[in-house]
C-alpha positions as CSV (number, residue, x, y, z in Angstrom):
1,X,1.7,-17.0,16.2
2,X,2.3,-20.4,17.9
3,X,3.7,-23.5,15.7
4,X,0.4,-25.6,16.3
5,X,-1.5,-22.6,15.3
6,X,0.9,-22.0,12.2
7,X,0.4,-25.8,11.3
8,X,-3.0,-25.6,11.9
9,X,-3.1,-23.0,9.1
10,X,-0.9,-24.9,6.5
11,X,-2.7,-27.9,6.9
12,X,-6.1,-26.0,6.2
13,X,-4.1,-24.2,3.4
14,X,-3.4,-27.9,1.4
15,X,-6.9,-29.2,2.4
16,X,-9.0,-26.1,1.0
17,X,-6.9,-25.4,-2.1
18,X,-7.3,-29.0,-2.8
19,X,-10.8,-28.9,-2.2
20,X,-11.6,-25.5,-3.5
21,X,-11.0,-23.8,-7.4
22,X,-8.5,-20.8,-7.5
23,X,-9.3,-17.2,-6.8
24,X,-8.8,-14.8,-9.9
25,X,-6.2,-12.2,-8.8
26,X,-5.1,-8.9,-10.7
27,X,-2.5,-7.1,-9.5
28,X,1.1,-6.6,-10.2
29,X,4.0,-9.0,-9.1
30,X,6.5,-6.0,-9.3
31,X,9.0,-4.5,-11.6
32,X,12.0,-3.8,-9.8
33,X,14.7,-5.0,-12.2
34,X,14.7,-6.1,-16.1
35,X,17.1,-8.8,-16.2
36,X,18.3,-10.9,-19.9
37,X,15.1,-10.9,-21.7
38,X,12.3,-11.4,-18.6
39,X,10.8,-8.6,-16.9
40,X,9.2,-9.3,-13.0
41,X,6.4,-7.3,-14.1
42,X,3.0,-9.8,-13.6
43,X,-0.4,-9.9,-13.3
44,X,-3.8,-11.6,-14.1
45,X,-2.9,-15.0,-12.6
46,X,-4.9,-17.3,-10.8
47,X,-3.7,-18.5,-7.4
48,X,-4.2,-21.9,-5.5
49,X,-1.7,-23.6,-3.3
50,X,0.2,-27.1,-3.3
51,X,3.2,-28.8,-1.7
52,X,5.3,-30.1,-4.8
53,X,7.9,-32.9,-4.0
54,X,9.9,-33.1,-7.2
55,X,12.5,-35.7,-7.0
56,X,16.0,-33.8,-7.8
57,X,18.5,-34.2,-5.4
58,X,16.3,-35.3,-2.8
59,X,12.7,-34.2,-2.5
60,X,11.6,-30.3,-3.2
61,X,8.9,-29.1,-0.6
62,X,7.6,-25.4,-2.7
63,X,4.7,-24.0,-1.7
64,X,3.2,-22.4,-5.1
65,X,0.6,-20.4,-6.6
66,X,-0.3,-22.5,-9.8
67,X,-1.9,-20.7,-12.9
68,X,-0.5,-18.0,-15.1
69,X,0.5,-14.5,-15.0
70,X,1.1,-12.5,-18.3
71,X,3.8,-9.8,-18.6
72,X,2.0,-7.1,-20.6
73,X,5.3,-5.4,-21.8
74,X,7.7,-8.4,-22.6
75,X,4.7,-10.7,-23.8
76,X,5.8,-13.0,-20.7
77,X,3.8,-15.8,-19.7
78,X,4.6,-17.3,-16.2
79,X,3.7,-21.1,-15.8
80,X,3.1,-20.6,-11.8
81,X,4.7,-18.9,-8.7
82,X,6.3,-19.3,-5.7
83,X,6.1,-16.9,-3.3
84,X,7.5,-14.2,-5.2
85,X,8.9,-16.1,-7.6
86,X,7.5,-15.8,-11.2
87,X,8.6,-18.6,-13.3
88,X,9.2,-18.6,-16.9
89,X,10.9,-20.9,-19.6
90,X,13.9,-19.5,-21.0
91,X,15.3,-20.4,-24.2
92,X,18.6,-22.4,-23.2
93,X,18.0,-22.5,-19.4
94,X,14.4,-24.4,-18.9
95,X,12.5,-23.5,-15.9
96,X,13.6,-19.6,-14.5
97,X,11.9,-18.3,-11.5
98,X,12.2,-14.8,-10.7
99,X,11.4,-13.3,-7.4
100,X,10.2,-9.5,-6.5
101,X,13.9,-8.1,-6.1
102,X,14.7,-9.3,-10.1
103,X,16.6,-12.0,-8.9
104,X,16.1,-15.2,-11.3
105,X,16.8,-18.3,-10.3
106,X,17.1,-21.7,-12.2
107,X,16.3,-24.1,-9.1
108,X,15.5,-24.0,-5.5
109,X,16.5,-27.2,-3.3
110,X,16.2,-28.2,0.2
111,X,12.8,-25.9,1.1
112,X,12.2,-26.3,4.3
113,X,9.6,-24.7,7.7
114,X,11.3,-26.8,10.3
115,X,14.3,-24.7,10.8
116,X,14.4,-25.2,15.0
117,X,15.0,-21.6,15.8
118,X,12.8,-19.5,13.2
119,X,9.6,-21.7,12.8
120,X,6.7,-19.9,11.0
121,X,9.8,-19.3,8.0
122,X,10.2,-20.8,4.6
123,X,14.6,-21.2,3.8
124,X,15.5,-23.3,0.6
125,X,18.6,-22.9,-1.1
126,X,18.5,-21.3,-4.7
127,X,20.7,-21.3,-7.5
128,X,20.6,-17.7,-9.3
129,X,22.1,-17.3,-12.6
130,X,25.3,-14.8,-12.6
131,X,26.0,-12.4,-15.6
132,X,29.7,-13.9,-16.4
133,X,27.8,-17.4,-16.7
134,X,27.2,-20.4,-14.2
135,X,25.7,-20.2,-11.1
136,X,26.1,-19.2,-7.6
137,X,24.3,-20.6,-4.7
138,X,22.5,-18.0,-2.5
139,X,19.6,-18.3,0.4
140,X,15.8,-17.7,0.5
141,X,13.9,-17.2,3.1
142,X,10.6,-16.1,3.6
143,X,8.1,-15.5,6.9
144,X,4.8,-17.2,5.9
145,X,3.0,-16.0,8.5
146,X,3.3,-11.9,6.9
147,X,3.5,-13.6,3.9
148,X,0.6,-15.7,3.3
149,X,-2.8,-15.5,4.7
150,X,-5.8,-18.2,4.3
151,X,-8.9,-17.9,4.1
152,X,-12.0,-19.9,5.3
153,X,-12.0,-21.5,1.8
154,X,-8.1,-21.8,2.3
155,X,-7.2,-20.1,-0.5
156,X,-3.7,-18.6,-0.4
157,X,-3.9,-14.6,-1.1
158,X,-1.7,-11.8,0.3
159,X,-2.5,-9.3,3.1
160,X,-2.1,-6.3,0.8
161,X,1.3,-5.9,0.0
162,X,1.0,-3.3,-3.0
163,X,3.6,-3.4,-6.2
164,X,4.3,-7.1,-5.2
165,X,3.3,-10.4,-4.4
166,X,4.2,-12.7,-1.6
């Protein structure tokens, strides 16, 4: 896929989504790992796309899927996601994303598609929490184009990935 055509694409995404209500979706986000008290195990959530700038340390570009997703066995409820990132509220941390490999992360900063050599991908850079305490920084990176497909309504599904999302 070109970069005009993969533009193309994300600029239909934000104009539809904005323009059009969310999908209801029902299918698991995935259960690979139980980490601290969350499980990565979600479903029944509505999806929709945005790019959020958040102001911390510079502007946060994130494309998400806003709505909720319940975890049935954990009594989990996830705010929105990102990618495959479920995001929860822990009780000392705030805002906890988890992604489809059990990995949780408490931010993700410098999200970016113009990296000059692998356009079409998604990097930001992602604090995950460590066991012993603190944080260590790792990388994310995601291809949107076998990631994310849009429809004529530009809503932001998945091209059938089973046992996990995005």
């Amino acid at each position: 896929m070109s970069v005009k055509h993969f533009i193309s694409r994300l600029a239909i995404l934000v104009v539809g989504c904005a323009l059009t209500s969310a999908s209801v979706i029902n299918r698991s986000a995935g259960n690979t790992s139980d980490v601290a008290h969350f499980f990565n195990q979600c479903q029944r959530f509505s999806i929709g796309a945005t790019f959020n700038g958040i102001p911390d340390n510079g502007p946060n570009l994130a494309l998400s899927a806003e709505g909720s997703c319940e975890d049935y066995l954990k009594d989990v409820v996830c705010s929105y996601m990102y990618l495959n990132r479920c995001y929860n509220f822990d009780f000392k941390n705030g805002l906890v994303p988890a992604n489809g490999d059990g990995n949780f992360y408490n931010v993700c900063r410098n999200c970016r598609v113009n990296e000059p050599l692998r356009a079409g991908w998604l990097f930001c850079d992602c604090y995950v929490a460590k066991v012993t305490g603190g944080f260590t920084k790792v990388p994310v990176e995601a291809n949107l184009e076998d990631h994310l497909y849009v429809n004529f309504l530009g809503i932001l599904s998945c091209p059938g990935n089973e046992g996990h999302w995005c």
